[in-house]
BAFIVO-234284 format. One record per residue: residue number from 1; residue in three letters; x, z, y of N, C-alpha, C in turn. Coordinates in steps of 0.2 Angstrom, whole numbers, plus 2048, in hexadecimal, padded with zeros to 3 digits. Example, Ala and Ser with C-alpha at 12.3 -4.5 7.8 and 13.67 -1.06 7.14 Angstrom:
<rs>
R  pos  code  neast  nup  nnorth  caeast  caup  canorth  ceast  cup  cnorth
R    1   ALA    842  827     7E4     83E   827      7EA    842  827     7F0
R    2   SER    840  823     7F5     844   824      7FB    840  827     800
</rs>
This chain:
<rs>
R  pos  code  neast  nup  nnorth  caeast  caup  canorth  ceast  cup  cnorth
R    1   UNK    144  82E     1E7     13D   82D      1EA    139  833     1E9
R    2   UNK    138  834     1F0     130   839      1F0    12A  838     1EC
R    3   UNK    127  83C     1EA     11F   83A      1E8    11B  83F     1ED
R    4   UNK    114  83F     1EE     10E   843      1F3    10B  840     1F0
R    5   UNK    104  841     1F5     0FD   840      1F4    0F9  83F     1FB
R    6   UNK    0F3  83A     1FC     0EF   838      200    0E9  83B     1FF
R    7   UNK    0E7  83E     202     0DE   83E      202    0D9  83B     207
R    8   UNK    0D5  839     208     0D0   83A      20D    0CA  83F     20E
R    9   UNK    0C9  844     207     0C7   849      206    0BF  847     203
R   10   UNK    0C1  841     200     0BA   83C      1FE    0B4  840     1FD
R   11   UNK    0AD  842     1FE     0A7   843      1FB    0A3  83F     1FA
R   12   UNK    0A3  839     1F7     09E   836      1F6    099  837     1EF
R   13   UNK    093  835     1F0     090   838      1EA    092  833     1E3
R   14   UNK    093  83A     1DD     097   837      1D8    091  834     1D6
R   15   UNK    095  82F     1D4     092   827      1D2    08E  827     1C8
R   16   UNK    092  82E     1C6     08F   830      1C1    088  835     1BF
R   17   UNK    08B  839     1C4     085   83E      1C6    081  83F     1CC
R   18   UNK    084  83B     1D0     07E   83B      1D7    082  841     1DE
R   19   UNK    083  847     1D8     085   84D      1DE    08C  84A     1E4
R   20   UNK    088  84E     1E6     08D   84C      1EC    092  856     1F0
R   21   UNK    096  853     1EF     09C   85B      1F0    09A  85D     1F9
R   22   UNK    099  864     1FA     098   865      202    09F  864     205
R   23   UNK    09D  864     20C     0A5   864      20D    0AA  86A     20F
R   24   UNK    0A5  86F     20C     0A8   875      20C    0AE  876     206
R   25   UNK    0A9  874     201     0AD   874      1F9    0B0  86D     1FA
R   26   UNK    0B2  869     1FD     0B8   864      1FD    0BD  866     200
R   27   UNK    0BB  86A     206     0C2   86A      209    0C5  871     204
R   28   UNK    0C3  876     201     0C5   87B      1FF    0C8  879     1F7
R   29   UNK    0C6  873     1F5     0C8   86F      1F0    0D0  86D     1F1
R   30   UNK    0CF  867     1F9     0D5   865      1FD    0D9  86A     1FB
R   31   UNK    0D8  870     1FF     0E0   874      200    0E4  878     1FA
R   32   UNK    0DC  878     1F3     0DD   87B      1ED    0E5  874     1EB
R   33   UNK    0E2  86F     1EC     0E7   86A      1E9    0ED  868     1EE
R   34   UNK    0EE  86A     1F4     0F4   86B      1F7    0F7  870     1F5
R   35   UNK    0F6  876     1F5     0F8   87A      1F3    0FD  878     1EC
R   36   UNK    0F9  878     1E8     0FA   873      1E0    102  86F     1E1
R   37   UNK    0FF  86B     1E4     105   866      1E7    10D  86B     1E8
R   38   UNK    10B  86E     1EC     10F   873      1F0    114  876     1E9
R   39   UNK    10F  878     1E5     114   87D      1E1    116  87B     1DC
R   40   UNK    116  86F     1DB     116   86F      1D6    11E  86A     1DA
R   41   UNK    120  86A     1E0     125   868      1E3    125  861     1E5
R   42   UNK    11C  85F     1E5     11D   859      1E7    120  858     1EF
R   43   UNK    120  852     1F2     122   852      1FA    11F  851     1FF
R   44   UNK    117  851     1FF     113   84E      206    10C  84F     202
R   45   UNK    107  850     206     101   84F      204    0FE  84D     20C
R   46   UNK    0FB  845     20B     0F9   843      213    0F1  844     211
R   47   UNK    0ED  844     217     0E5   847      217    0E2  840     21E
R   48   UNK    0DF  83D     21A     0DB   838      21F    0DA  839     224
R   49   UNK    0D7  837     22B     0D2   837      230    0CB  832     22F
R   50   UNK    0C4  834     22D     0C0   830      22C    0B9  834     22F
R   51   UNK    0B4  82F     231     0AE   834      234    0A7  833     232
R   52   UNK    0A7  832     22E     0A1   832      229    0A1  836     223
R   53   UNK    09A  836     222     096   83C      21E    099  83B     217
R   54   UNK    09D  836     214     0A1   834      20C    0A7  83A     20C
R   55   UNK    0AA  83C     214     0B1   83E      211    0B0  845     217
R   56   UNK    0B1  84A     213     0B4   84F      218    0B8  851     21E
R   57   UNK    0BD  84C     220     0C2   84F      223    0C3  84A     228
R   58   UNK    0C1  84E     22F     0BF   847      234    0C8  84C     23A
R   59   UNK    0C9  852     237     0CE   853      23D    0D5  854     238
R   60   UNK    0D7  850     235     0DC   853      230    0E1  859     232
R   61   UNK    0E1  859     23A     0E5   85E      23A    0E5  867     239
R   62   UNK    0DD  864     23B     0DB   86C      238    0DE  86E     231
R   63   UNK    0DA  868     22E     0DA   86C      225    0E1  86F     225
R   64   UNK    0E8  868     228     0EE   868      227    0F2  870     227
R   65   UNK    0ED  873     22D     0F0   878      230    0EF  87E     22C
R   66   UNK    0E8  87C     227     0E6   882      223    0EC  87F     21D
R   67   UNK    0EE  87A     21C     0F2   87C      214    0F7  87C     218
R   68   UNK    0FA  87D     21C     102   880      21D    102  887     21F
R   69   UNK    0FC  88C     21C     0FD   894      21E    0FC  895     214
R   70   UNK    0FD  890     210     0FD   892      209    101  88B     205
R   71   UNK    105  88A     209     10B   886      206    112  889     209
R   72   UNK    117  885     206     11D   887      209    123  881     20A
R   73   UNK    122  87D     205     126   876      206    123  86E     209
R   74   UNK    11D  86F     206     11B   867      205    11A  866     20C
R   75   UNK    11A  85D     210     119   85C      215    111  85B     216
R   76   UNK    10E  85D     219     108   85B      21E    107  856     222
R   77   UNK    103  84F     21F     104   849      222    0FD  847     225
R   78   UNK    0FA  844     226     0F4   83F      229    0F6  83A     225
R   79   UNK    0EF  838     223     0F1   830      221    0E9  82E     221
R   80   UNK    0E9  82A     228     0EC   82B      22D    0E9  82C     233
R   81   UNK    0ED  82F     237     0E8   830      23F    0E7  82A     241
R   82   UNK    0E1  82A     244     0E0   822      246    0E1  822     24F
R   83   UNK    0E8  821     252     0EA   823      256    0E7  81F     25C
R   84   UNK    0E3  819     25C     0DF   815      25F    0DA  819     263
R   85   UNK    0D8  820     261     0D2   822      264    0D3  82A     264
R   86   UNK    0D9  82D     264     0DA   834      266    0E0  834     26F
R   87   UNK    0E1  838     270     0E6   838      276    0EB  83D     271
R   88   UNK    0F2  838     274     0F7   839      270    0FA  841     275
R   89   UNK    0F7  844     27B     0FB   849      27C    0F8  84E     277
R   90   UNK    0F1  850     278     0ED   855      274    0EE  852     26E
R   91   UNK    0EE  84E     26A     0F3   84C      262    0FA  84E     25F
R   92   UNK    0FE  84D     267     105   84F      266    105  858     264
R   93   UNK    100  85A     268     101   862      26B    0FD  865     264
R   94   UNK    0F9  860     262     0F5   862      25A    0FD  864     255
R   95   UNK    0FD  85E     253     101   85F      24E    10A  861     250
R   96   UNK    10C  861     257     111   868      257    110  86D     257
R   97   UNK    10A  86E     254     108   875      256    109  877     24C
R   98   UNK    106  872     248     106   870      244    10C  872     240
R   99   UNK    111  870     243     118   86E      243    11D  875     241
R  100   UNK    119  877     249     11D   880      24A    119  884     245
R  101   UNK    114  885     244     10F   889      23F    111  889     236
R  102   UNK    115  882     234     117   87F      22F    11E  881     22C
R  103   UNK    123  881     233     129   881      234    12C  878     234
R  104   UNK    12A  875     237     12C   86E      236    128  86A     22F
R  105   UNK    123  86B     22C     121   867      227    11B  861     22B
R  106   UNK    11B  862     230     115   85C      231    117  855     234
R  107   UNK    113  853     231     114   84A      232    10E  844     235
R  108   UNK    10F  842     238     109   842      23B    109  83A     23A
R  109   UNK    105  836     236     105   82F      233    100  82C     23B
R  110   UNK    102  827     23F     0FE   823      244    0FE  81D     241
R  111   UNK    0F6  81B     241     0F3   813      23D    0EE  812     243
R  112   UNK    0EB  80E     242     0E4   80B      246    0E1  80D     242
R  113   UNK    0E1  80C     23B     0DC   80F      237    0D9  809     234
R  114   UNK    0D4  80B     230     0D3   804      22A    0C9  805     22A
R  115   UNK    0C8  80C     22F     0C0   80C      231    0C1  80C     23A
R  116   UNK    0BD  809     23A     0BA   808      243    0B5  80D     245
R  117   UNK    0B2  812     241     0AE   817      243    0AF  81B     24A
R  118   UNK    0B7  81E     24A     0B6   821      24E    0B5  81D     257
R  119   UNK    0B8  818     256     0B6   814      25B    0B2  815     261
R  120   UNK    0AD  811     260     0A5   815      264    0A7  81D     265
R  121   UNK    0A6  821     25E     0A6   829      25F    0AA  82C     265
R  122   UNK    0B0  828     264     0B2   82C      26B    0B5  827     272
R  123   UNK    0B0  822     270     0AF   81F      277    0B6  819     278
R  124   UNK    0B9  815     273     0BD   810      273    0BB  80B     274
R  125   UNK    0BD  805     274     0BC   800      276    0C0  7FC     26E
R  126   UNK    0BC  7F9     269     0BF   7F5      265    0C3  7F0     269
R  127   UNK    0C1  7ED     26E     0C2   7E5      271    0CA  7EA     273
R  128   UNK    0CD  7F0     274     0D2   7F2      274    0D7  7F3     271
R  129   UNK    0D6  7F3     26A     0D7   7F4      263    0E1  7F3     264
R  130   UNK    0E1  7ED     263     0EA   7ED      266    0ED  7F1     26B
R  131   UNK    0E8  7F1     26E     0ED   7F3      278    0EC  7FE     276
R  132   UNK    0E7  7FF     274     0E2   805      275    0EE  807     26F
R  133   UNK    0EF  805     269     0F2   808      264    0F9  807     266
R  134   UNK    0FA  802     26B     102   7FE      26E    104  805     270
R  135   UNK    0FE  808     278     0FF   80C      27B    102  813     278
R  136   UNK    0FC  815     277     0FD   81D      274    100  81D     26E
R  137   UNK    103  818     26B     10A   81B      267    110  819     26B
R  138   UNK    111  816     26F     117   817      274    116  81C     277
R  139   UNK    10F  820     27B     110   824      27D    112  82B     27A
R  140   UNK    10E  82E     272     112   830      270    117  832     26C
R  141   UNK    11A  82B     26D     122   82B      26B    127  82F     272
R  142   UNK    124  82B     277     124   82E      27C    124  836     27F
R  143   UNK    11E  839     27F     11F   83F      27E    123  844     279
R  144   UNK    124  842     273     129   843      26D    131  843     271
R  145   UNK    134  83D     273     139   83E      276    13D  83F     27C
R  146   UNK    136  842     281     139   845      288    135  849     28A
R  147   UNK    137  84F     28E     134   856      28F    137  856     294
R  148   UNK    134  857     29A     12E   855      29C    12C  84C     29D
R  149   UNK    125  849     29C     127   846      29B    121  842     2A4
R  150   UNK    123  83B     2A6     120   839      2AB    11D  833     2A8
R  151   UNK    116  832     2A6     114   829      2A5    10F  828     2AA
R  152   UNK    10B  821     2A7     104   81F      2AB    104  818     2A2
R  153   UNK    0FE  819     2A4     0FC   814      2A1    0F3  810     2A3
R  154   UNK    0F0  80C     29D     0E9   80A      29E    0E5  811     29B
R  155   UNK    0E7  812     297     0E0   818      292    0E0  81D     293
R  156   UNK    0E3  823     297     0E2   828      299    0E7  82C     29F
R  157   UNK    0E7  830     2A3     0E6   82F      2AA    0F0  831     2A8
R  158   UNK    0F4  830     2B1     0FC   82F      2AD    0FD  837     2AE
R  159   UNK    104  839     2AC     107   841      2AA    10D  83F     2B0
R  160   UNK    10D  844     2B3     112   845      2B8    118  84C     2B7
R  161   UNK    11D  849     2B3     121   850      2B1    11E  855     2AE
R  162   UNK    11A  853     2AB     116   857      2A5    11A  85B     29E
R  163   UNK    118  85F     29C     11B   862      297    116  864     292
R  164   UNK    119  85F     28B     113   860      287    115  865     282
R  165   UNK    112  869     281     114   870      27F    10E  872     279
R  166   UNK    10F  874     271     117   878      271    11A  86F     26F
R  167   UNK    121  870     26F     126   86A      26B    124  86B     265
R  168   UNK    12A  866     260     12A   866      258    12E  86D     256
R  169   UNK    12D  870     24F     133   874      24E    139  871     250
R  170   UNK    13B  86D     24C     141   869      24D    141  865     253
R  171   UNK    147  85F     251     148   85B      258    142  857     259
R  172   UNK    13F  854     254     13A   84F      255    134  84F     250
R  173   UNK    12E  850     251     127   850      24E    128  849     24A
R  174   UNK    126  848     244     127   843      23F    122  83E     241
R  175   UNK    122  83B     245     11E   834      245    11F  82F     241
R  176   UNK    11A  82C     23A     11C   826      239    115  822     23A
R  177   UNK    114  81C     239     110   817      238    10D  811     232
R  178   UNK    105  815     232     100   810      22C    101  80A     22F
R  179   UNK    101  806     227     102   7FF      229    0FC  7FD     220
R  180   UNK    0F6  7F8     221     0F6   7F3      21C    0F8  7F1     21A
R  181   UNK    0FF  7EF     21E     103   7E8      21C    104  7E2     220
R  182   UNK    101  7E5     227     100   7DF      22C    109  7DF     22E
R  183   UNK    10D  7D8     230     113   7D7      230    115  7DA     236
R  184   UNK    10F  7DA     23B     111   7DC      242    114  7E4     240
R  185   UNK    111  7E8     23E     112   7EE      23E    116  7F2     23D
R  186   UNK    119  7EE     237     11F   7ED      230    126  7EC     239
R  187   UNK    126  7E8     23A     12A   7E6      241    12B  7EA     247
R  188   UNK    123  7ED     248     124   7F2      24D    128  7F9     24A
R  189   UNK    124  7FC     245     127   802      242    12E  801     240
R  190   UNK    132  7F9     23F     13A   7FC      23E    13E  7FB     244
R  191   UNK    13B  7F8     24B     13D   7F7      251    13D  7FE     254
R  192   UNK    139  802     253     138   807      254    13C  80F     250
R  193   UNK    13E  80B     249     142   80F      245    13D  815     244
R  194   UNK    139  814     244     130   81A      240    130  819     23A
R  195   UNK    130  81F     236     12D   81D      22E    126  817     22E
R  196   UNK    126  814     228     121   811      226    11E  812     220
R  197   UNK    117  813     221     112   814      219    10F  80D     219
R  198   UNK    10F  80C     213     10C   805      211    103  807     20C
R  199   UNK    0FE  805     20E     0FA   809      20F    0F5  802     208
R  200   UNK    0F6  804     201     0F6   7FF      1FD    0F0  800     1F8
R  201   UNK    0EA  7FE     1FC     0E4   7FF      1F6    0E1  7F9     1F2
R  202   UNK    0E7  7F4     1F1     0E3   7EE      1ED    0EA  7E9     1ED
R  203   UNK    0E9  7E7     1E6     0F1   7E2      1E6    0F4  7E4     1E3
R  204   UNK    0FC  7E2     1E0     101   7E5      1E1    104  7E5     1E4
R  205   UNK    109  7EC     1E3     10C   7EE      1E9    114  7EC     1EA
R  206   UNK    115  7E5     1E5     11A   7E1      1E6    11A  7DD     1ED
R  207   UNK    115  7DB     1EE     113   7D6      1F1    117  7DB     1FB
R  208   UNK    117  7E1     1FA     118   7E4      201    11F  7E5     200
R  209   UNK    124  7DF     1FC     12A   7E1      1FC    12E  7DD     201
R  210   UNK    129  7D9     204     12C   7D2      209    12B  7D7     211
R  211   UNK    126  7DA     210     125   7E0      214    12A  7E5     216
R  212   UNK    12D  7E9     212     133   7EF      212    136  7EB     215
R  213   UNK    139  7E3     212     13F   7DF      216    13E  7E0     21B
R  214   UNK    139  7DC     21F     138   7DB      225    139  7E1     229
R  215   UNK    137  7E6     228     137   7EF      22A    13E  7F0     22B
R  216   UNK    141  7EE     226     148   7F0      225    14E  7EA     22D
R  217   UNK    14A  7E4     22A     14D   7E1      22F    14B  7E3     236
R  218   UNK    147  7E4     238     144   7E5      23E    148  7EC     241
R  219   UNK    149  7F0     23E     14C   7F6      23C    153  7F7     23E
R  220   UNK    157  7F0     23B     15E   7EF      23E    15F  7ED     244
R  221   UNK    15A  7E9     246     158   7E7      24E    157  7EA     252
R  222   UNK    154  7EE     24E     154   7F3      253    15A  7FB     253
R  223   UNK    15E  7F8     251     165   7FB      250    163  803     24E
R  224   UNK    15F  804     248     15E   80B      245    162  80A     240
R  225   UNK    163  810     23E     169   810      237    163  80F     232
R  226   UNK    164  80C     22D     161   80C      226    15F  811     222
R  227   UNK    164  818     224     15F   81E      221    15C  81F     225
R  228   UNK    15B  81D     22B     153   821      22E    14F  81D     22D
R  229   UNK    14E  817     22C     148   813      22A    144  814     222
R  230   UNK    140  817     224     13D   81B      21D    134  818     21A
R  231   UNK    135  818     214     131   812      212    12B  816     20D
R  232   UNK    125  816     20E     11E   81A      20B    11C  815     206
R  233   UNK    11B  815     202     115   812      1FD    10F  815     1FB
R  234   UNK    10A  811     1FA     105   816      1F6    102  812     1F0
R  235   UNK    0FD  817     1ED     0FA   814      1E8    0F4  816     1E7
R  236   UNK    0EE  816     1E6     0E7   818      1E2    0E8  818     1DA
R  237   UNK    0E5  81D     1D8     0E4   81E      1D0    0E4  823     1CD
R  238   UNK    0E5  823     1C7     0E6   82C      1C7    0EC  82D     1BE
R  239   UNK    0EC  833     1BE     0F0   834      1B9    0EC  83A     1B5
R  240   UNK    0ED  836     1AD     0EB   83B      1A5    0EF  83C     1A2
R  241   UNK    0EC  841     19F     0F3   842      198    0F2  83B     195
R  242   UNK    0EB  839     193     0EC   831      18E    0EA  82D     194
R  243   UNK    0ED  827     193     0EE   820      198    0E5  81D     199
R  244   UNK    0E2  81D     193     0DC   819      193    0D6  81E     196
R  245   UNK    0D7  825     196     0D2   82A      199    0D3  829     1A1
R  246   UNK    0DA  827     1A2     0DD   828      1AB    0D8  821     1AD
R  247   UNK    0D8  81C     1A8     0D6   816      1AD    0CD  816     1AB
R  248   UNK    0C9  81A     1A7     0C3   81B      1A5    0BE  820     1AA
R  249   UNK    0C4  825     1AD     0C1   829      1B0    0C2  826     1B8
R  250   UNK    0C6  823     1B9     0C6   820      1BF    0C3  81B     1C1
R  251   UNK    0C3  816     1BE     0BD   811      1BE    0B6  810     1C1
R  252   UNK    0B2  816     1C0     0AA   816      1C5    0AC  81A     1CB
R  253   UNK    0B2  81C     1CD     0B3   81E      1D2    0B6  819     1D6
R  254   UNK    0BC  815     1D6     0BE   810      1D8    0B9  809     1D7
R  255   UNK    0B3  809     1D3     0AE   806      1D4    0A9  807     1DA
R  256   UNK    0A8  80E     1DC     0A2   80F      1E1    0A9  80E     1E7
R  257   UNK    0AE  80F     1E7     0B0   80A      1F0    0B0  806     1F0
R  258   UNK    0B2  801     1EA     0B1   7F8      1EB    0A9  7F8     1EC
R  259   UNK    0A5  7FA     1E8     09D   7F8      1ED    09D  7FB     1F5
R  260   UNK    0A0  802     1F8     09F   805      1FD    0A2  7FF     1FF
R  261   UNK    0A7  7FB     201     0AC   7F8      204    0A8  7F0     204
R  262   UNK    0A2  7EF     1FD     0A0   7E8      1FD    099  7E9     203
R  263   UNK    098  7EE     202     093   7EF      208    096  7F0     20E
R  264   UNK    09B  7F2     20E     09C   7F3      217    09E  7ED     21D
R  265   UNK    0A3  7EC     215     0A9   7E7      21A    0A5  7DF     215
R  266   UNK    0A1  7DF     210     0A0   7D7      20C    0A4  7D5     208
R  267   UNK    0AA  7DD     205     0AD   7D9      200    0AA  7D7     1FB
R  268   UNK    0AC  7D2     1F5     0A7   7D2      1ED    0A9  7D8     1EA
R  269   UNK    0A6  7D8     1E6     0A5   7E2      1E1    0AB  7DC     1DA
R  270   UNK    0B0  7E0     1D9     0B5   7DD      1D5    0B1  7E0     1CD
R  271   UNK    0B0  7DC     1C9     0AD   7DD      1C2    0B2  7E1     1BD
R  272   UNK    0B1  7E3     1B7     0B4   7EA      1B3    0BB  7E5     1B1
R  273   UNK    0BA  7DF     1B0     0C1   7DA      1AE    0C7  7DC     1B4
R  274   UNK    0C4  7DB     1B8     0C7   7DD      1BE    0CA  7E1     1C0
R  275   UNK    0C8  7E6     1BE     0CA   7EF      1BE    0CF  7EF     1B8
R  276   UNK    0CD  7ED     1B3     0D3   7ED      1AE    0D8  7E9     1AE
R  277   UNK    0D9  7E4     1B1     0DF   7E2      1B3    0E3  7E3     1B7
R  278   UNK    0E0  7E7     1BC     0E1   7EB      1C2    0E6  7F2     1BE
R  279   UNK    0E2  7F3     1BD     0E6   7FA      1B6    0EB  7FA     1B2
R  280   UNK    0EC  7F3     1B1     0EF   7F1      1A8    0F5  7F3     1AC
R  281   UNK    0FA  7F8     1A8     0FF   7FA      1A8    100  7FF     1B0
R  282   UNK    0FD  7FF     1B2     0FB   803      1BA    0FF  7FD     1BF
R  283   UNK    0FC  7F4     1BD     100   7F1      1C3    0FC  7F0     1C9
R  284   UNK    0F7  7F2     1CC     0F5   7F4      1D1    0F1  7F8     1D2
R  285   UNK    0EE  7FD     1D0     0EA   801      1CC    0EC  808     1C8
R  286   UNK    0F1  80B     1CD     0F7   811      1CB    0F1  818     1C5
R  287   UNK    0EF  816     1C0     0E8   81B      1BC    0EC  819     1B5
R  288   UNK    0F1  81E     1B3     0F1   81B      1AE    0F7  825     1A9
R  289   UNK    0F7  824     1A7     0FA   82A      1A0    101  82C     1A8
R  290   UNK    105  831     1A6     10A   832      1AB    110  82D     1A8
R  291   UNK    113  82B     1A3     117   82A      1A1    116  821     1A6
R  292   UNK    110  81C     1A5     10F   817      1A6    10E  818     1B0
R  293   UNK    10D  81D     1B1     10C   81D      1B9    114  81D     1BA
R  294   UNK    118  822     1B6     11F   823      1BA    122  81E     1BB
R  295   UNK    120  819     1B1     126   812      1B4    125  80F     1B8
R  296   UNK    11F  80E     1B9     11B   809      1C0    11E  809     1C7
R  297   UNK    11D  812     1C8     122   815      1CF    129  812     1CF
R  298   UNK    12A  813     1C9     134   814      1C8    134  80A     1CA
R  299   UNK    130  807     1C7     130   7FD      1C7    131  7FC     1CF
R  300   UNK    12A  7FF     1D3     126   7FC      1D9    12E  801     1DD
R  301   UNK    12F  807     1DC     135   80A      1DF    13B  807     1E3
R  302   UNK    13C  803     1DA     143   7FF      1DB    142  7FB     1DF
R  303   UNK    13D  7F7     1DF     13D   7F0      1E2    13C  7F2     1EA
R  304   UNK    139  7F4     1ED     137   7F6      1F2    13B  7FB     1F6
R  305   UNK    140  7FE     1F3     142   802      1F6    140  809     1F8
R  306   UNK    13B  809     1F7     137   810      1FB    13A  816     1FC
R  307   UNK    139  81C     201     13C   821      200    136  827     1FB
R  308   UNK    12F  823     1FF     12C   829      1FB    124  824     1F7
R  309   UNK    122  828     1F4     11D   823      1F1    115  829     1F1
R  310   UNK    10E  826     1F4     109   82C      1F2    104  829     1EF
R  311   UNK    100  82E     1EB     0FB   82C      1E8    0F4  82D     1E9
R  312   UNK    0F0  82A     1EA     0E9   82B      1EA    0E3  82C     1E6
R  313   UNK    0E3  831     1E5     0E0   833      1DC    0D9  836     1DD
R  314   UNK    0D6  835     1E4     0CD   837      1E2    0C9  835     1E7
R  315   UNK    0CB  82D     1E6     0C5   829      1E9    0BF  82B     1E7
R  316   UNK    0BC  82A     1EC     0B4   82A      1EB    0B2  831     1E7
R  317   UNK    0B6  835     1E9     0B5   83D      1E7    0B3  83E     1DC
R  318   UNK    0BB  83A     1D9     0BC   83C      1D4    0BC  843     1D3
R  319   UNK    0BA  845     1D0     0BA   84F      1CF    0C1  851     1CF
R  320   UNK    0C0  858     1D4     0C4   85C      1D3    0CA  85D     1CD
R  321   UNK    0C5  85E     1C9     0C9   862      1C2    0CC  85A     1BF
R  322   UNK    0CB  856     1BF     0CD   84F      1BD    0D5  84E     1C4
R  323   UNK    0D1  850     1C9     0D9   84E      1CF    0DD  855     1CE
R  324   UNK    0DC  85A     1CB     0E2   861      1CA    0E5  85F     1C7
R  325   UNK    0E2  85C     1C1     0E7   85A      1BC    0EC  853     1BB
R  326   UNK    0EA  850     1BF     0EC   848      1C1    0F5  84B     1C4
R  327   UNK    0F2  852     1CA     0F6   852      1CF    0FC  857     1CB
R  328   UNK    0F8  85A     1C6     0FE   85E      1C3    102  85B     1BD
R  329   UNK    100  855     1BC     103   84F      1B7    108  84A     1BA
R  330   UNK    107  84C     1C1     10C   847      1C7    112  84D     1C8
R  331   UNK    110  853     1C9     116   856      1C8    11B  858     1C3
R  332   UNK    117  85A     1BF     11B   85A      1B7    11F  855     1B5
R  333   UNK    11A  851     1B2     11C   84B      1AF    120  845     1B2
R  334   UNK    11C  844     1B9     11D   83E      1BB    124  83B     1C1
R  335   UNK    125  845     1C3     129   845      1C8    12F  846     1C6
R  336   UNK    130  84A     1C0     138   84B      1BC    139  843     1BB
R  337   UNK    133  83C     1B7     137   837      1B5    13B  833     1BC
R  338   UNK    136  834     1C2     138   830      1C7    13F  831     1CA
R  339   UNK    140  83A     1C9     145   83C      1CE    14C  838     1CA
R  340   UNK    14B  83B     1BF     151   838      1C0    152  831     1BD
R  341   UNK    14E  82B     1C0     150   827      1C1    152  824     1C7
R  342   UNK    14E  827     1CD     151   824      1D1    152  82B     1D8
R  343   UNK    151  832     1D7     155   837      1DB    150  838     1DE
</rs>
């Protein structure tokens, strides 16, 4: 099993001191810790799409394209493009470009997304919401697999023997698809035989094991071989040398997005019992010593099968110097126990 890392390039102001990081010193933070990643062997580092003044990173392919001129192995992922409100040719053409520039490291994660912001911004139709994501990931998938290629659709005007240019390095640009966990999706991605990322900010991550089935079933139905159906996990948390500093220092930062999220969307704000249940042994709540986070990966692993697993370690803009060393404790420590338990 692979390990990586998620960002969305959070700035929110810290909940303990008020400052708030520019978005200059975020993104230059980002690539410090891609990089980081890079050299310490982990296997992917994805970068959100969001467009609001809390996160810096509203085009990930940009930054993406700034850390693959100072890495050499790790892949470069989205997590994720919200496919519903970009055109899938100038997206295709982005991240092949991406692709060639990298040598084959880019991966371009398509979701709907779990914010509706960009929406209005660039002129969607929510009441589209299903039709707007159906399209433009068949289409493409579509582009992806035929050069040149001829469509029509509802969203944007049709291509008549077109050529979308440049191609992937290799044979095929890595498309896979974000999922919360809605079961349609889980169905779609294995009929489709597309990676899947299971997109896991609340719960355990047992509970998405009936999910992997369904993927997997769906998968055989759709007559792909079983090694191309490839399975994402994720997780929130972070990693310390001691276990109680990992869930102490995490805690008022994972605290300010449950308020952000009790204001947005109505959820209730989960109280301190609640956090530490959540944390107790990293069963939903991946913040815990490295030795207590690897058993957890290696537990949720087995069961689920996964091929790779990522973590997200600086919600609501946990400090830099606290996520270098989360990230350099996922490499050391936590990625020698995973590989030799489970390769």
């Amino acid at each position: 099993m692979e390990l990586g890392l998620y960002s969305f390039g959070d700035r929110h102001p810290d909940p303990l001191t008020g400052e708030q990081v520019s978005v200059a010193d975020k993104l230059a933070q980002t690539l410090e810790r891609i990089k980081l990643a890079d050299e310490l062997g982990l296997s992917f580092y994805g970068l959100g799409e969001h467009h609001l003044d809390t996160y810096a990173i509203s085009n990930p392919g940009t930054v993406l394209a700034a850390a693959a001129s100072i890495t050499e192995q790790i892949t470069l992922s989205t997590a994720v493009t919200v496919l519903s409100t970009e055109d899938p040719v100038r997206l295709y053409q982005q991240f092949t470009t991406l692709d060639q520039l990298s040598r084959g490291r880019a991966e371009l994660l398509a979701g709907r997304g779990s914010f509706t912001e960009s929406f209005p911004l660039f002129g969607a139709d929510l009441a589209d919401y299903d039709d707007l994501y159906e399209e433009k990931l068949a289409l493409l998938l579509k582009i992806d697999r035929e050069d040149p290629i001829t469509w029509s659709g509802r969203f944007r005007p049709p291509l008549d023997h077109a050529h979308i240019l440049p191609r992937p390095h290799g044979r095929r640009l890595r498309v896979s698809v974000g999922t919360g966990g809605n079961p349609e999706s889980s169905i779609r991605a294995g009929l489709l035989g597309l990676p899947i990322v299971y997109a896991i900010i609340g719960g355990l991550p047992e509970r998405f094991a009936p999910l992997v089935d369904l993927y997997r079933q769906a998968g055989e139905s759709g007559e792909h071989a079983p090694e191309d159906l490839h399975v994402t996990m994720s997780a929130i948390g972070l990693i310390a040398r001691n276990s109680q500093d990992a869930k102490e220092s995490f805690y008022p930062y994972w605290l300010e997005t449950m308020k952000y999220g009790a204001r947005a969307r109505g959820w209730s704000v989960p109280s301190r019992a609640d956090y530490d249940n959540y944390a107790r042994g990293s069963q939903s709540i991946f913040a815990g010593s490295p030795n207590e986070v690897a058993d957890r990966l290696i537990s949720v692993g087995k069961l689920v099968g996964a091929d790779r697993y990522g973590l997200q370690m600086d919600w609501a803009g946990v400090p830099h110097a606290q996520v270098m060393t989360a990230i350099e404790l996922l490499g050391t420590e936590v990625l020698p126990q995973v590989r030799k338990e489970l390769g």
